[in-house]
SETORLO-230373 format. One record per atom (N, C-alpha, C): residue number from 0; residue in three letters; x, y, z; atom name. Coordinates in pm, 1 decimal. Example, Ala and Ser with C-alpha at 12.3 -4.5 7.8 and 13.67 -1.06 7.14 Angstrom:
// SETORLO-230373
<site><k>0</k><r>ALA</r><east>1319.0</east><north>-569.0</north><up>780.0</up><a>N</a></site>
<site><k>0</k><r>ALA</r><east>1230.0</east><north>-450.0</north><up>780.0</up><a>CA</a></site>
<site><k>0</k><r>ALA</r><east>1320.0</east><north>-330.0</north><up>780.0</up><a>C</a></site>
<site><k>1</k><r>SER</r><east>1285.0</east><north>-225.0</north><up>708.0</up><a>N</a></site>
<site><k>1</k><r>SER</r><east>1367.0</east><north>-106.0</north><up>714.0</up><a>CA</a></site>
<site><k>1</k><r>SER</r><east>1290.0</east><north>3.0</north><up>787.0</up><a>C</a></site>
This chain:
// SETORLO-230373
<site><k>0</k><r>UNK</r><east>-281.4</east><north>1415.9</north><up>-1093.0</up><a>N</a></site>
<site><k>0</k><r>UNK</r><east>-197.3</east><north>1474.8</north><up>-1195.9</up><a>CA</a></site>
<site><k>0</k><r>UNK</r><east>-120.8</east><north>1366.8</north><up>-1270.3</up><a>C</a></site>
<site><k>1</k><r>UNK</r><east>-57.1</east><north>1290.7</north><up>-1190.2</up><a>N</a></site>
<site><k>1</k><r>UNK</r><east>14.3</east><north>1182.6</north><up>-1261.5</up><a>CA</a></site>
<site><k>1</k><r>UNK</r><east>-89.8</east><north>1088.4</north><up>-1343.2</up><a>C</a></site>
<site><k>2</k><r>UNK</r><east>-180.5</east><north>1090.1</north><up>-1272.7</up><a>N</a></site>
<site><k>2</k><r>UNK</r><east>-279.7</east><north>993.0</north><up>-1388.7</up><a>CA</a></site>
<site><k>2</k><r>UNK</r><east>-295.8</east><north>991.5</north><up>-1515.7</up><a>C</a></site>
<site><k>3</k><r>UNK</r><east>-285.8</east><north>1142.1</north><up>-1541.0</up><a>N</a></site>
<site><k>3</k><r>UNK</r><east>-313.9</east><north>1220.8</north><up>-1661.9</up><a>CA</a></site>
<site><k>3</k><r>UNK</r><east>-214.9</east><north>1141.8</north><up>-1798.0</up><a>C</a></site>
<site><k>4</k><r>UNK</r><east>-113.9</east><north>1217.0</north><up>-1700.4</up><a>N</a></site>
<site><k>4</k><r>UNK</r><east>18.2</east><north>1138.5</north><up>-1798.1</up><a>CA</a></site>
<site><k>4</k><r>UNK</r><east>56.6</east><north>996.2</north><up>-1849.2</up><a>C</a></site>
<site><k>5</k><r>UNK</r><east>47.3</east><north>933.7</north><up>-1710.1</up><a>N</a></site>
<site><k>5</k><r>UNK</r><east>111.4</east><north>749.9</north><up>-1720.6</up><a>CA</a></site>
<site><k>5</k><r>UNK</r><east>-7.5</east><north>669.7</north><up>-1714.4</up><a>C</a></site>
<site><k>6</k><r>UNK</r><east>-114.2</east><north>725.6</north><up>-1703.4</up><a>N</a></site>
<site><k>6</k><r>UNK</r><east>-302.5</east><north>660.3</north><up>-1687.6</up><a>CA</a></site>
<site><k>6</k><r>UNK</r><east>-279.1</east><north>597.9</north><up>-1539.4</up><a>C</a></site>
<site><k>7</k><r>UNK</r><east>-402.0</east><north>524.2</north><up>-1502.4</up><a>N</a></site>
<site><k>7</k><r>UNK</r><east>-467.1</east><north>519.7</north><up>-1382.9</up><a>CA</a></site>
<site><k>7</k><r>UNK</r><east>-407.8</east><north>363.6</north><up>-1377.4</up><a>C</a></site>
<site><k>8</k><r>UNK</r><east>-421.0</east><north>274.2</north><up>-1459.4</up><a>N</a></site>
<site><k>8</k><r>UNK</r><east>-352.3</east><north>150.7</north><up>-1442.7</up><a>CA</a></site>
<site><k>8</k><r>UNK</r><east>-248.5</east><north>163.9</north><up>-1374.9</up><a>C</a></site>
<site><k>9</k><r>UNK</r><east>-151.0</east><north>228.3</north><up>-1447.7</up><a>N</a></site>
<site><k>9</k><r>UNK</r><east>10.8</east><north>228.5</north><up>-1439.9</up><a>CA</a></site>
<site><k>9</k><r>UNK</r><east>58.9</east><north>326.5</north><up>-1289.0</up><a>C</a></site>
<site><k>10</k><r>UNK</r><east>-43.7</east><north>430.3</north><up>-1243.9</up><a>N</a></site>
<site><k>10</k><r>UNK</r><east>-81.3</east><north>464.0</north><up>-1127.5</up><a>CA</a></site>
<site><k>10</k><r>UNK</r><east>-79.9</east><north>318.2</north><up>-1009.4</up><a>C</a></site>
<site><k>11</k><r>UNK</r><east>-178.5</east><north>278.7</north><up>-1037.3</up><a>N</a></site>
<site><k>11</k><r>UNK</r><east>-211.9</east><north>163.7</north><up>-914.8</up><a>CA</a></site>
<site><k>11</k><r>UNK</r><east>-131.0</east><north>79.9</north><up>-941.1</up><a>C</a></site>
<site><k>12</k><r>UNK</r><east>-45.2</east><north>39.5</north><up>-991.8</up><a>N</a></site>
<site><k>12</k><r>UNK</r><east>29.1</east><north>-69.2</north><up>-1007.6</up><a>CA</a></site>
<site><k>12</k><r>UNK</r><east>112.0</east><north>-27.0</north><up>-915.5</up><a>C</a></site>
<site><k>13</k><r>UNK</r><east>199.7</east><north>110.9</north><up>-938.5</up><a>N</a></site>
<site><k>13</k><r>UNK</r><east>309.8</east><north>166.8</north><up>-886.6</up><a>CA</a></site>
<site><k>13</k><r>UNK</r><east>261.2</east><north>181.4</north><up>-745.7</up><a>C</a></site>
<site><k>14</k><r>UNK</r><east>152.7</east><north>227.9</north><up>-676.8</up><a>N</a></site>
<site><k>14</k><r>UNK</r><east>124.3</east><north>237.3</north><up>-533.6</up><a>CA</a></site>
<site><k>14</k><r>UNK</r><east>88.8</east><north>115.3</north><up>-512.6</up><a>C</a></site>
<site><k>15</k><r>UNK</r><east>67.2</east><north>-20.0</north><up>-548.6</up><a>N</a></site>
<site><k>15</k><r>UNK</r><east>31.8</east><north>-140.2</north><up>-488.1</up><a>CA</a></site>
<site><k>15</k><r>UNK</r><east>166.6</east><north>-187.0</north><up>-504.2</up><a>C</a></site>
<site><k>16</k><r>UNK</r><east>247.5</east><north>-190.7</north><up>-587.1</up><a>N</a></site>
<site><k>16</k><r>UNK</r><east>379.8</east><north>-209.2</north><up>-574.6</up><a>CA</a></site>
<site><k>16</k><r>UNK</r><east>497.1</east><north>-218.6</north><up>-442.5</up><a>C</a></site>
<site><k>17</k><r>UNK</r><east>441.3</east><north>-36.8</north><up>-398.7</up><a>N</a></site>
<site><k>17</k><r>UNK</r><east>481.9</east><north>29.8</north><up>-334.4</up><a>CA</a></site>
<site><k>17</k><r>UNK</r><east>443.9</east><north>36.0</north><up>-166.4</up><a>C</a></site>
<site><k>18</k><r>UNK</r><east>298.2</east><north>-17.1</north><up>-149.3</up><a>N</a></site>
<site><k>18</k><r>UNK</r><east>218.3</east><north>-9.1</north><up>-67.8</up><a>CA</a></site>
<site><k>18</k><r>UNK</r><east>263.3</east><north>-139.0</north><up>44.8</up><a>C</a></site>
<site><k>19</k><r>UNK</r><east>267.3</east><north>-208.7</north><up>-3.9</up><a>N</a></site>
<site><k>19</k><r>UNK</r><east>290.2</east><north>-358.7</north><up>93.1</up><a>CA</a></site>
<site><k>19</k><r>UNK</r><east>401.2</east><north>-364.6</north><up>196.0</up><a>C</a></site>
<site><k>20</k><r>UNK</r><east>520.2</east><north>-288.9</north><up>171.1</up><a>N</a></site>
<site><k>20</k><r>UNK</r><east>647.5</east><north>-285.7</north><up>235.6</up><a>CA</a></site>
<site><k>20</k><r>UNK</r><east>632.5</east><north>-214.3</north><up>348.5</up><a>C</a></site>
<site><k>21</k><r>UNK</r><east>521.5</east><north>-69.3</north><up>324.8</up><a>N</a></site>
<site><k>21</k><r>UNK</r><east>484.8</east><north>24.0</north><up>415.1</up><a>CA</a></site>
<site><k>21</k><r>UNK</r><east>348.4</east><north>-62.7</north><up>542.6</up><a>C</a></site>
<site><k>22</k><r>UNK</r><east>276.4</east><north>-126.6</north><up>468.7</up><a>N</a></site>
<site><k>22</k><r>UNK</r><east>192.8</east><north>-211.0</north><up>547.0</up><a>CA</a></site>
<site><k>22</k><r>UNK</r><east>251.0</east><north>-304.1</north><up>629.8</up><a>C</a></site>
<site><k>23</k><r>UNK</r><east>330.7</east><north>-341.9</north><up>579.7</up><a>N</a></site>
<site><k>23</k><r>UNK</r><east>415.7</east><north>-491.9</north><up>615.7</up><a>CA</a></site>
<site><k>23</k><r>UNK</r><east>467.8</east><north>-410.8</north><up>763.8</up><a>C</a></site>
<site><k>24</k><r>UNK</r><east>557.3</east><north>-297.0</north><up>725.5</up><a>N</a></site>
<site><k>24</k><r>UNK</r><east>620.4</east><north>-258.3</north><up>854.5</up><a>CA</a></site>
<site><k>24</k><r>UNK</r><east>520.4</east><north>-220.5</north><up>999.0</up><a>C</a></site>
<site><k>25</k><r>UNK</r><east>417.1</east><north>-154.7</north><up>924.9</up><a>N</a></site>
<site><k>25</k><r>UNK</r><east>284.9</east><north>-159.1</north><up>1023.1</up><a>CA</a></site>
<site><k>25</k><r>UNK</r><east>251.1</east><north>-240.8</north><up>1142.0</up><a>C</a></site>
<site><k>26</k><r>UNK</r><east>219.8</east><north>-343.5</north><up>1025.3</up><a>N</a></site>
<site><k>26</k><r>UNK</r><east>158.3</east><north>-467.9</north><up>1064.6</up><a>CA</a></site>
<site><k>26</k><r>UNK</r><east>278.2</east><north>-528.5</north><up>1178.6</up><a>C</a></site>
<site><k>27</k><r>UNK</r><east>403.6</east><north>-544.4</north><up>1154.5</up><a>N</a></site>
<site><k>27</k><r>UNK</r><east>465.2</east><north>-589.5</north><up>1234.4</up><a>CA</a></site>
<site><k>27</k><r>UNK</r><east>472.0</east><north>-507.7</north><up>1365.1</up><a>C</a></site>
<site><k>28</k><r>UNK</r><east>489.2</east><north>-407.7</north><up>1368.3</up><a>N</a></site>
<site><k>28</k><r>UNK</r><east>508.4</east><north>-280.5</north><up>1447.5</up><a>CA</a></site>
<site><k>28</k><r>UNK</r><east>407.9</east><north>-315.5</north><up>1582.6</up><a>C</a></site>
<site><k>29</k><r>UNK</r><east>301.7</east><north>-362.6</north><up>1472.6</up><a>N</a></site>
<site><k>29</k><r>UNK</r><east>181.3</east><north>-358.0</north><up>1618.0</up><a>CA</a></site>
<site><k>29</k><r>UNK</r><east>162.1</east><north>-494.1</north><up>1655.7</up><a>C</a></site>
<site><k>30</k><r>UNK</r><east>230.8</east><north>-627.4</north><up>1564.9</up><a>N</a></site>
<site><k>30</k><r>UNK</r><east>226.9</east><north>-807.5</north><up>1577.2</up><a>CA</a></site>
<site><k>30</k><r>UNK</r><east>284.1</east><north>-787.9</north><up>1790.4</up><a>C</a></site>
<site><k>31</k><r>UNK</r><east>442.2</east><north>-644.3</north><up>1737.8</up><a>N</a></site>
<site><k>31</k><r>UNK</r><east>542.8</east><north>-656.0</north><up>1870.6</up><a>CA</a></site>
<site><k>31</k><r>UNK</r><east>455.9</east><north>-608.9</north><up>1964.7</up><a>C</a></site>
<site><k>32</k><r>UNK</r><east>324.9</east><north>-501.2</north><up>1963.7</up><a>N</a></site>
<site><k>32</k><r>UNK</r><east>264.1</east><north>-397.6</north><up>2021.3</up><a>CA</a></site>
<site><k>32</k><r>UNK</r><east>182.5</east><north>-574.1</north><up>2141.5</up><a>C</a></site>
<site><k>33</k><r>UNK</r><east>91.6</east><north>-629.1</north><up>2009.2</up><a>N</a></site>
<site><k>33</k><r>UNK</r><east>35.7</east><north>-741.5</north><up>2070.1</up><a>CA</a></site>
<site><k>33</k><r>UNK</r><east>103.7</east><north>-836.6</north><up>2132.3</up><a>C</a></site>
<site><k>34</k><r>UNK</r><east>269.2</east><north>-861.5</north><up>2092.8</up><a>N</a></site>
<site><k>34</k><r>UNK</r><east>312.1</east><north>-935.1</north><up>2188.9</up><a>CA</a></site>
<site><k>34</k><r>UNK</r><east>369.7</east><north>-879.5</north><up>2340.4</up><a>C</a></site>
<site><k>35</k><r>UNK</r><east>391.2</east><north>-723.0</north><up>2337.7</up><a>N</a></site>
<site><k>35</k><r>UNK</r><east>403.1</east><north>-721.2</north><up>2461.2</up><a>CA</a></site>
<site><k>35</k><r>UNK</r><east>281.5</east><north>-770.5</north><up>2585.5</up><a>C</a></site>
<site><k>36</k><r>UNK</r><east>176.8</east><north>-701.9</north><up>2524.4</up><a>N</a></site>
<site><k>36</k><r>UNK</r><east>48.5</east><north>-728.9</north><up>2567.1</up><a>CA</a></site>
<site><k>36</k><r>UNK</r><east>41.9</east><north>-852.6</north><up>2613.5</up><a>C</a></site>
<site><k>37</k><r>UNK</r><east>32.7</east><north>-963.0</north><up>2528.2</up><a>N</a></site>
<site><k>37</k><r>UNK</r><east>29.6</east><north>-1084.6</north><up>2603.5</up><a>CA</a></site>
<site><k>37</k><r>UNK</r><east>151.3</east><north>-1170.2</north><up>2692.0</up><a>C</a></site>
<site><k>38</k><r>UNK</r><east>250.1</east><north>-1095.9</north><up>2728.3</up><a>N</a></site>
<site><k>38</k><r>UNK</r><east>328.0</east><north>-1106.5</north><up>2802.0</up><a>CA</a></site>
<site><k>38</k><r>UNK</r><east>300.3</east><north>-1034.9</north><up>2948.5</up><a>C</a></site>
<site><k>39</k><r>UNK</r><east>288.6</east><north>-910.9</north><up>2901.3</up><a>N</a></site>
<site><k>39</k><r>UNK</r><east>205.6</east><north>-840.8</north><up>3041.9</up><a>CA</a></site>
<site><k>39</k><r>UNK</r><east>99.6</east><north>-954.4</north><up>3070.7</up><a>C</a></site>
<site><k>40</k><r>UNK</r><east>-30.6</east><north>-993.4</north><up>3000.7</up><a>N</a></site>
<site><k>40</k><r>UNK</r><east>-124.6</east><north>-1052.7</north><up>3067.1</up><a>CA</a></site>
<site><k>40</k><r>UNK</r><east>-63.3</east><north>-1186.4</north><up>3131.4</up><a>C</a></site>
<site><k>41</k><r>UNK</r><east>18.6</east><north>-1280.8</north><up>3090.0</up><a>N</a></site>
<site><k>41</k><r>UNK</r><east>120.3</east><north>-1370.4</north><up>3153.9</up><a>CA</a></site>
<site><k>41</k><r>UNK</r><east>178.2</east><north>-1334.0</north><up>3282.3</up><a>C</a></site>
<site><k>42</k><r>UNK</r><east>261.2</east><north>-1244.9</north><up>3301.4</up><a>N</a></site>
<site><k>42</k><r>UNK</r><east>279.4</east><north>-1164.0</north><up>3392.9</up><a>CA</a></site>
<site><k>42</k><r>UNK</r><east>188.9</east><north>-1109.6</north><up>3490.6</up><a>C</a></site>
<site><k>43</k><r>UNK</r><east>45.0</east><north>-1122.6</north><up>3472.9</up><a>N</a></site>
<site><k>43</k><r>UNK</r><east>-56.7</east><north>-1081.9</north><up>3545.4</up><a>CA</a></site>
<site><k>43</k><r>UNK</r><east>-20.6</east><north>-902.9</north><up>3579.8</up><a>C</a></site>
<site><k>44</k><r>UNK</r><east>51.8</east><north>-847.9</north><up>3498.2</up><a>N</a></site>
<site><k>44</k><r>UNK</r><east>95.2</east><north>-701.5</north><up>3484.1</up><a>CA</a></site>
<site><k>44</k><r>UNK</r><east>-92.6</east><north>-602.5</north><up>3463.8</up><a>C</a></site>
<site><k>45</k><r>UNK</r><east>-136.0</east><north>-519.6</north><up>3599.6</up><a>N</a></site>
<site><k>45</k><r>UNK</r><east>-247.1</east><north>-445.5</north><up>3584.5</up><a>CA</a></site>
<site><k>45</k><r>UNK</r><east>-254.3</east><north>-332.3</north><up>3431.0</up><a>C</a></site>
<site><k>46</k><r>UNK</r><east>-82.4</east><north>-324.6</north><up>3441.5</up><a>N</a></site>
<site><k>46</k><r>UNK</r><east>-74.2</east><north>-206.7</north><up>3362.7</up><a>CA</a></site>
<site><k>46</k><r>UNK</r><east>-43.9</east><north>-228.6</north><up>3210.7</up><a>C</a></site>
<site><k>47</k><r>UNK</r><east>-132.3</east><north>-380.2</north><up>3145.7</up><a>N</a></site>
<site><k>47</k><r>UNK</r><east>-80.9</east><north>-424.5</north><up>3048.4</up><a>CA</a></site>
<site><k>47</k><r>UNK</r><east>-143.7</east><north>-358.0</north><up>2928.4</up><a>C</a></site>
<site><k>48</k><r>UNK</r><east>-293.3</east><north>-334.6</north><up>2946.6</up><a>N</a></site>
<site><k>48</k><r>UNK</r><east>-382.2</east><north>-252.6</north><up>2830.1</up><a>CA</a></site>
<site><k>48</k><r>UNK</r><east>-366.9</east><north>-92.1</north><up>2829.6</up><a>C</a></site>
<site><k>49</k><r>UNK</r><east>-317.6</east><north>-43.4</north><up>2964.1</up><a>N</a></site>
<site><k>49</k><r>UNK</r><east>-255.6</east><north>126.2</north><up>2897.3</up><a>CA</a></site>
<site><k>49</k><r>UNK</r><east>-116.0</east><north>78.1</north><up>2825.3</up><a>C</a></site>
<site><k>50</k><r>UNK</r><east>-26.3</east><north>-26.8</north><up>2883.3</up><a>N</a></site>
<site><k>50</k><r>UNK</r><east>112.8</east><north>-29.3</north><up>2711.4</up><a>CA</a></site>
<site><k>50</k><r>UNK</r><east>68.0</east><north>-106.6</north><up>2649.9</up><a>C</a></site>
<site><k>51</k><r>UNK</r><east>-28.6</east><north>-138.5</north><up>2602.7</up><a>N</a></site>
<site><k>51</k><r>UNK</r><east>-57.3</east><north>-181.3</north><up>2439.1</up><a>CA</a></site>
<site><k>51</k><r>UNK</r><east>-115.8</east><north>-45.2</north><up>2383.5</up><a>C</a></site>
<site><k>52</k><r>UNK</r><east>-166.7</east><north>-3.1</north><up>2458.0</up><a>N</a></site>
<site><k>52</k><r>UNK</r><east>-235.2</east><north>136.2</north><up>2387.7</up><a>CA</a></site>
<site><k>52</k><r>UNK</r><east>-129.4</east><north>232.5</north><up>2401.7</up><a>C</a></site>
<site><k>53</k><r>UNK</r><east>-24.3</east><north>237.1</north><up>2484.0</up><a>N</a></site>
<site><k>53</k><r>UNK</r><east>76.9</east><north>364.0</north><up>2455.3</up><a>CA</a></site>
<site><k>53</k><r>UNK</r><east>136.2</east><north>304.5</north><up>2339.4</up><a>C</a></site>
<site><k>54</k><r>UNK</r><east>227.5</east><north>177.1</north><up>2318.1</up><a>N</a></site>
<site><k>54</k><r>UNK</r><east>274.9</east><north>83.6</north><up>2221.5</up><a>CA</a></site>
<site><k>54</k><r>UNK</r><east>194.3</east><north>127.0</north><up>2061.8</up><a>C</a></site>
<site><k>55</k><r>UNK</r><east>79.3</east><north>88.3</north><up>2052.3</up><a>N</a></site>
<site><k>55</k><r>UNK</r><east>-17.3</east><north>125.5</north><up>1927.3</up><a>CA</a></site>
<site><k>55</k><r>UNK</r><east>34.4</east><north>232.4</north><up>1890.9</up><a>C</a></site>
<site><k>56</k><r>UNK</r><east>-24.8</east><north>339.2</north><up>2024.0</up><a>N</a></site>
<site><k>56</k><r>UNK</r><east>-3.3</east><north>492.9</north><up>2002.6</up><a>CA</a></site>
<site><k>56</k><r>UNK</r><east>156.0</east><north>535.0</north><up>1913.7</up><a>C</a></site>
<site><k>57</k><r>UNK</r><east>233.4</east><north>466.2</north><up>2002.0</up><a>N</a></site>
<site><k>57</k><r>UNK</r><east>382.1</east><north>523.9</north><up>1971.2</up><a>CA</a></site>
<site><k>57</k><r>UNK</r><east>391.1</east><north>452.2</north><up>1798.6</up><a>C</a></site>
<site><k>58</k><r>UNK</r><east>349.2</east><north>311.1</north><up>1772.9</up><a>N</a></site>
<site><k>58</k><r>UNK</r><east>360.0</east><north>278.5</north><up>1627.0</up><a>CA</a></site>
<site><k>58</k><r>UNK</r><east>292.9</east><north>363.2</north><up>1543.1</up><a>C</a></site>
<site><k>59</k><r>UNK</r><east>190.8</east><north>394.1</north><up>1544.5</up><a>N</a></site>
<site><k>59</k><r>UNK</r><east>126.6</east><north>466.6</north><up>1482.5</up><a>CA</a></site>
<site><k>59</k><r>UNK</r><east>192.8</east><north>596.8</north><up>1433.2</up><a>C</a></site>
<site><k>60</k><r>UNK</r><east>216.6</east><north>675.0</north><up>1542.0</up><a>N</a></site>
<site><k>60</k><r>UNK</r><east>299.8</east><north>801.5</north><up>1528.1</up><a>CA</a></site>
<site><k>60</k><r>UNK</r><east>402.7</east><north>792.0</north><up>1421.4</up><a>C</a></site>
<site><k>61</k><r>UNK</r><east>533.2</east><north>661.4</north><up>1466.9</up><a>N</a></site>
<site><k>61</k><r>UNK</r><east>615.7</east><north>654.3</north><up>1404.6</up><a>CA</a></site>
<site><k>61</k><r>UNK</r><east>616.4</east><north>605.6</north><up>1251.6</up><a>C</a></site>
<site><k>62</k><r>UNK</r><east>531.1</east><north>525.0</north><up>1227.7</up><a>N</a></site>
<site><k>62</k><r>UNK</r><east>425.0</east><north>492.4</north><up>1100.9</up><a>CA</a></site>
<site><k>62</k><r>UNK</r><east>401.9</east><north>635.8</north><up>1000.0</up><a>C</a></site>
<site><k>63</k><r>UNK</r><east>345.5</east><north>745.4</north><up>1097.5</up><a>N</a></site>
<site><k>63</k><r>UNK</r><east>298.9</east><north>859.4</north><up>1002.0</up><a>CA</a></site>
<site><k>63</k><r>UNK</r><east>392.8</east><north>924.0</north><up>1009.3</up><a>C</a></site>
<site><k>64</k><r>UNK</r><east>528.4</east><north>948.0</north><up>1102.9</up><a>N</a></site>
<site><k>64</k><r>UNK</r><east>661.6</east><north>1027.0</north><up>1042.2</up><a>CA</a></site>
<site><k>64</k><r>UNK</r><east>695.4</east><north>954.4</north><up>938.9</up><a>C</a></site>
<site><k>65</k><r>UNK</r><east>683.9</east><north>780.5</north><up>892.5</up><a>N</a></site>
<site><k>65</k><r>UNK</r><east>702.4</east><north>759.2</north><up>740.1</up><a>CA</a></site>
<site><k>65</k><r>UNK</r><east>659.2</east><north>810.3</north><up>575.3</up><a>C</a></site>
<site><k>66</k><r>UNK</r><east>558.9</east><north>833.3</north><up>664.2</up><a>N</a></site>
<site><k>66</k><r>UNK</r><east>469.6</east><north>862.6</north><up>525.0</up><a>CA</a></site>
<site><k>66</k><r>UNK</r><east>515.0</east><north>986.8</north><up>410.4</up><a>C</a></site>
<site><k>67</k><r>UNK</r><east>593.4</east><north>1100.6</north><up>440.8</up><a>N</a></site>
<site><k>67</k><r>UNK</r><east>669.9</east><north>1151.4</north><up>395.1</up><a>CA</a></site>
<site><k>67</k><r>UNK</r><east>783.6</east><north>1068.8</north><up>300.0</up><a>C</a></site>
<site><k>68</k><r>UNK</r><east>834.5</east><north>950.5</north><up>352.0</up><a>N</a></site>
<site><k>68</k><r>UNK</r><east>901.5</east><north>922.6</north><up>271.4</up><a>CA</a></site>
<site><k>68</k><r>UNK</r><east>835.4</east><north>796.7</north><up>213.1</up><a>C</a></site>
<site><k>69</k><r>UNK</r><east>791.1</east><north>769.2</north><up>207.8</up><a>N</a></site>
<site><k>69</k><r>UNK</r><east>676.5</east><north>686.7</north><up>119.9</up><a>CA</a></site>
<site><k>69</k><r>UNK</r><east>610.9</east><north>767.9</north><up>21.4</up><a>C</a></site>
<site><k>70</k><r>UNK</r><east>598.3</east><north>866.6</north><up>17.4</up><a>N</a></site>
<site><k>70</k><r>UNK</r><east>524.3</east><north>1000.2</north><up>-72.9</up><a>CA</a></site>
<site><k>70</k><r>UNK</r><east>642.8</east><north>1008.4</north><up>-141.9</up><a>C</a></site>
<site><k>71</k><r>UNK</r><east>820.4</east><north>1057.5</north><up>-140.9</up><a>N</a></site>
<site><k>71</k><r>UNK</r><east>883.7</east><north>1098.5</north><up>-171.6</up><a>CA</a></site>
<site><k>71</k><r>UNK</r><east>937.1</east><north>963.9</north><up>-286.7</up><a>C</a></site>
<site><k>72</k><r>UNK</r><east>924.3</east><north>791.2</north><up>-228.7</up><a>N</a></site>
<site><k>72</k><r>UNK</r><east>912.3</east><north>684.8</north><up>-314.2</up><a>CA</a></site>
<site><k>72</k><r>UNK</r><east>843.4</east><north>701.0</north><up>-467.7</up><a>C</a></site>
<site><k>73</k><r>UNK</r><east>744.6</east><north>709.0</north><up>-365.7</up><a>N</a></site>
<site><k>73</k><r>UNK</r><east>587.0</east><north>717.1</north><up>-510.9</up><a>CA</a></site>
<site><k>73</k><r>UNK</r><east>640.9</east><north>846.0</north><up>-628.2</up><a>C</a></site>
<site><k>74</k><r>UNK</r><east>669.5</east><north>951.0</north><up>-568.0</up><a>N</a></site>
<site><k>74</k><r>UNK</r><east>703.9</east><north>1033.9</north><up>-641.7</up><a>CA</a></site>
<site><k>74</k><r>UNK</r><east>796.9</east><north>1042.4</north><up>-723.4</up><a>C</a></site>
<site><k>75</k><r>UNK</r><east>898.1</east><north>978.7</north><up>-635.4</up><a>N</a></site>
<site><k>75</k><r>UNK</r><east>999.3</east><north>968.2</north><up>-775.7</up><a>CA</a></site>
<site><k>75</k><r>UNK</r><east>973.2</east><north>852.7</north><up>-845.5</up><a>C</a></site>
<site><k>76</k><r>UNK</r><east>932.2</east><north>739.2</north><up>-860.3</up><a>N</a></site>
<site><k>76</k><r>UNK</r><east>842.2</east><north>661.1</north><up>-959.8</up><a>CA</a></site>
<site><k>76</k><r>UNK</r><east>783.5</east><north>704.8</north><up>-1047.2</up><a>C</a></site>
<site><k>77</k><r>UNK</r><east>646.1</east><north>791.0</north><up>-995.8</up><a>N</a></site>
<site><k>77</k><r>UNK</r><east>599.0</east><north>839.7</north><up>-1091.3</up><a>CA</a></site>
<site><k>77</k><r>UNK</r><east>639.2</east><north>936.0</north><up>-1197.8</up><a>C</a></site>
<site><k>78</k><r>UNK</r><east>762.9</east><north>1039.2</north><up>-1119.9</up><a>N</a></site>
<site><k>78</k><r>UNK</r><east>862.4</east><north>1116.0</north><up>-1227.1</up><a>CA</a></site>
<site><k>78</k><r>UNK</r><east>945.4</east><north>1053.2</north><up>-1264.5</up><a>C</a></site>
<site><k>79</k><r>UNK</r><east>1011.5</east><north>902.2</north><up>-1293.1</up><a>N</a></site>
<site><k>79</k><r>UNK</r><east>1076.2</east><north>827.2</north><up>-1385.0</up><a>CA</a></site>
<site><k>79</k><r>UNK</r><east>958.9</east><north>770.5</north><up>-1433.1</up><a>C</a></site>
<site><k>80</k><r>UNK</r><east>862.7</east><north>715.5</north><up>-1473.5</up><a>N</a></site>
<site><k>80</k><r>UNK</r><east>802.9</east><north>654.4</north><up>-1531.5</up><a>CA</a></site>
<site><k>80</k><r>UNK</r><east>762.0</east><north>788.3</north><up>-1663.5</up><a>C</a></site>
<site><k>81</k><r>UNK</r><east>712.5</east><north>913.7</north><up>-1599.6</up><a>N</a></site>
<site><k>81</k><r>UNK</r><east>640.7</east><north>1026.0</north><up>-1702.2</up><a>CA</a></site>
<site><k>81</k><r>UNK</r><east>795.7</east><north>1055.9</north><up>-1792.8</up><a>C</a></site>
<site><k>82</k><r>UNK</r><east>859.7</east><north>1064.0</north><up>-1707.0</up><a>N</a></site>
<site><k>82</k><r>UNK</r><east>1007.2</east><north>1128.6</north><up>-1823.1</up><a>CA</a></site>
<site><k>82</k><r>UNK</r><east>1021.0</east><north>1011.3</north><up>-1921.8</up><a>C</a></site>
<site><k>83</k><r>UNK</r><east>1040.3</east><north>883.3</north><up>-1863.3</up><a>N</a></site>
<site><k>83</k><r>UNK</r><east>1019.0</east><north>763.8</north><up>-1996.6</up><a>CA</a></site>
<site><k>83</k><r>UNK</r><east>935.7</east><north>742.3</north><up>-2114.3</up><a>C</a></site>
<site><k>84</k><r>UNK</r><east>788.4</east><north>841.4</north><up>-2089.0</up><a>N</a></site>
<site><k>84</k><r>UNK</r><east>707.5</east><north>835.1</north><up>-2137.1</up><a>CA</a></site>
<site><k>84</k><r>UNK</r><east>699.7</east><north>949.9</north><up>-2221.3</up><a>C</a></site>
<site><k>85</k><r>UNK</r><east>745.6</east><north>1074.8</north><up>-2188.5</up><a>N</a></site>
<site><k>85</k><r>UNK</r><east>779.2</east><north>1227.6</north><up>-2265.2</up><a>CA</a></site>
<site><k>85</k><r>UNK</r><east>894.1</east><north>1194.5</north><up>-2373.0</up><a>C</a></site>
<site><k>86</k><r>UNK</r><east>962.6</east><north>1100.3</north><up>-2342.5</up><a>N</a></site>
<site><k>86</k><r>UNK</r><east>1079.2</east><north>1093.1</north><up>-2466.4</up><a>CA</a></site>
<site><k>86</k><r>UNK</r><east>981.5</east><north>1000.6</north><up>-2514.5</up><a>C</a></site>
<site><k>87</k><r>UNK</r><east>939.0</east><north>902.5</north><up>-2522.6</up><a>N</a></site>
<site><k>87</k><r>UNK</r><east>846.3</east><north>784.0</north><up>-2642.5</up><a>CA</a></site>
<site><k>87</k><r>UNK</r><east>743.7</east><north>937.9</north><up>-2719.3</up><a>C</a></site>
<site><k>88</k><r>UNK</r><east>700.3</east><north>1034.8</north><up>-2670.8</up><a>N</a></site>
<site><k>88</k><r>UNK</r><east>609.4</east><north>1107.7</north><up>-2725.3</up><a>CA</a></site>
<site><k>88</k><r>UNK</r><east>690.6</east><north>1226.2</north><up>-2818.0</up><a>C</a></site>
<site><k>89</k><r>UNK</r><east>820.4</east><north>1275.8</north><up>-2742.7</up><a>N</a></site>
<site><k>89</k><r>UNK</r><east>907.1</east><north>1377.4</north><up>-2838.3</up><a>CA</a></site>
<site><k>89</k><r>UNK</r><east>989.3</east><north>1337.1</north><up>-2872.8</up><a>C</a></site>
């Protein structure tokens, strides 16, 4: 829908914009996931590959309770960018 209005460029700009901060937190989320892991294996800990996989598990989860507000980002972007664009047209 928004494409329609602000085109497909001005679309991807705003979610690549937008996108990296949400990755970034990811990515770190699971850097900590892998460092417990290799602390357990240091530790000679048996129970080190079920908490990297509960660890993953739990980032992950908490990752997709973001995504709501990552949607709610994008969105209001894209409804300041179209209202900027409805006054240049009326």
């Amino acid at each position: 829908m928004a494409c329609r209005w602000i085109g497909q460029d001005l679309v991807n700009s705003i979610i690549f914009e937008k996108m990296p901060d949400t990755m970034e937190r990811l990515n770190r989320s699971l850097m900590a996931c892998q460092d417990k892991f290799e602390a357990a294996k240091l530790q000679k800990k048996l129970s080190g590959l079920h908490e990297l996989e509960s660890c993953v598990d739990q980032s992950t989860q908490d990752n997709i309770k973001m995504l709501p507000h990552v949607a709610g980002k994008l969105n209001a972007s894209f409804s300041s960018v179209i209202r900027e664009k409805s006054h240049l047209i009326f």
